[in-house]
C-alpha positions as CSV (number, residue, x, y, z in Angstrom):
1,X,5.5,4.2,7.1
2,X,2.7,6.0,9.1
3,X,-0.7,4.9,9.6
4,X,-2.7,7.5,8.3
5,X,-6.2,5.4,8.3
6,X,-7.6,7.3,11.0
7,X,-8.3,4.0,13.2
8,X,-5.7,1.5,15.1
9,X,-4.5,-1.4,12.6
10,X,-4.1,-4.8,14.3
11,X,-2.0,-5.8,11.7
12,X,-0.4,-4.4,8.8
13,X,1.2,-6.2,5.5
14,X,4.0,-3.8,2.9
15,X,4.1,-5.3,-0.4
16,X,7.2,-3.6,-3.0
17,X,9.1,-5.1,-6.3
18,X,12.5,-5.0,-5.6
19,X,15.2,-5.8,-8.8
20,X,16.7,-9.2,-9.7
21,X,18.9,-8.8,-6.5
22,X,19.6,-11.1,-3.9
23,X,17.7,-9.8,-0.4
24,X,20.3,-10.5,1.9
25,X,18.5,-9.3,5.3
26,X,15.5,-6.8,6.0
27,X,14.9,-6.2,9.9
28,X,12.8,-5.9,12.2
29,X,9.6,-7.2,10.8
30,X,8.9,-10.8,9.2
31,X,9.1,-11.0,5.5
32,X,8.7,-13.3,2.8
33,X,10.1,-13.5,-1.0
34,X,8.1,-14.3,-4.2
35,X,10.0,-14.0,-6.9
36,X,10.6,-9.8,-7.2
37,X,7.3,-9.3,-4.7
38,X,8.8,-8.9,-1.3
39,X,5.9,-9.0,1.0
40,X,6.8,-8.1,5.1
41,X,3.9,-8.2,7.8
42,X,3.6,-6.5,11.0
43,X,1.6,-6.5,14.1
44,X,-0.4,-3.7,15.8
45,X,0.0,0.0,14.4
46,X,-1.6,3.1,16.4
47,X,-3.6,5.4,14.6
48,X,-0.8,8.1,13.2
49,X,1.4,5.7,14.7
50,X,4.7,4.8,12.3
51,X,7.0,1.9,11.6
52,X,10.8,2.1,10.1
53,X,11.8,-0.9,8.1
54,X,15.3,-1.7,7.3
55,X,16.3,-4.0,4.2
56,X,19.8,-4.7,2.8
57,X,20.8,-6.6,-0.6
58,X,23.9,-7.6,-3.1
59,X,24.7,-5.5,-5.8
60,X,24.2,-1.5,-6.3
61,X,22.0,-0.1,-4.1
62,X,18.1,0.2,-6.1
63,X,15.0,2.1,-4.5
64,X,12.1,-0.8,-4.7
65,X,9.2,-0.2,-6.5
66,X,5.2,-1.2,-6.6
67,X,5.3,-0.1,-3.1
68,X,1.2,-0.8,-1.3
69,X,0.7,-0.6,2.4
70,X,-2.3,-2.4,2.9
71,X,-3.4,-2.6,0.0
72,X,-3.3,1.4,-0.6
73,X,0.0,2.5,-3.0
74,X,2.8,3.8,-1.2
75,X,6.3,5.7,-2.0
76,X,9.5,4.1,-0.4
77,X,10.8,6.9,1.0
């Protein structure tokens, strides 16, 4: 993800839908599951400044879904 607001971000918060699969880890940020809403949060991000997040589950692998950044829709890439 890059932070394309055009200002600094103290914080940032990913929401995506992810299939009726188990999330077994996703690294390095803090996350939280609510039902198939997987919501992880972050501290500061720089303007144009970008953020890798990691996640692994059970089952065949699926590309999440639903994807906002922020609020703002996103594509999982």
């Amino acid at each position: 993800m890059a932070n394309e607001s055009g200002s600094d971000l103290p914080s940032w918060r990913l929401t995506f839908s992810y299939p009726p699969r188990k999330l077994t880890a996703l690294w390095p940020q803090t996350w939280q599951r609510f039902g198939h809403t997987i919501v992880v949060s972050g501290g500061a991000l720089p303007r144009g400044g970008r953020t890798t997040i990691f996640f692994q589950g059970n089952g065949d692998p699926l590309r999440p879904y639903s994807c906002t950044f922020n609020g703002t829709a996103c594509t999982p890439g």
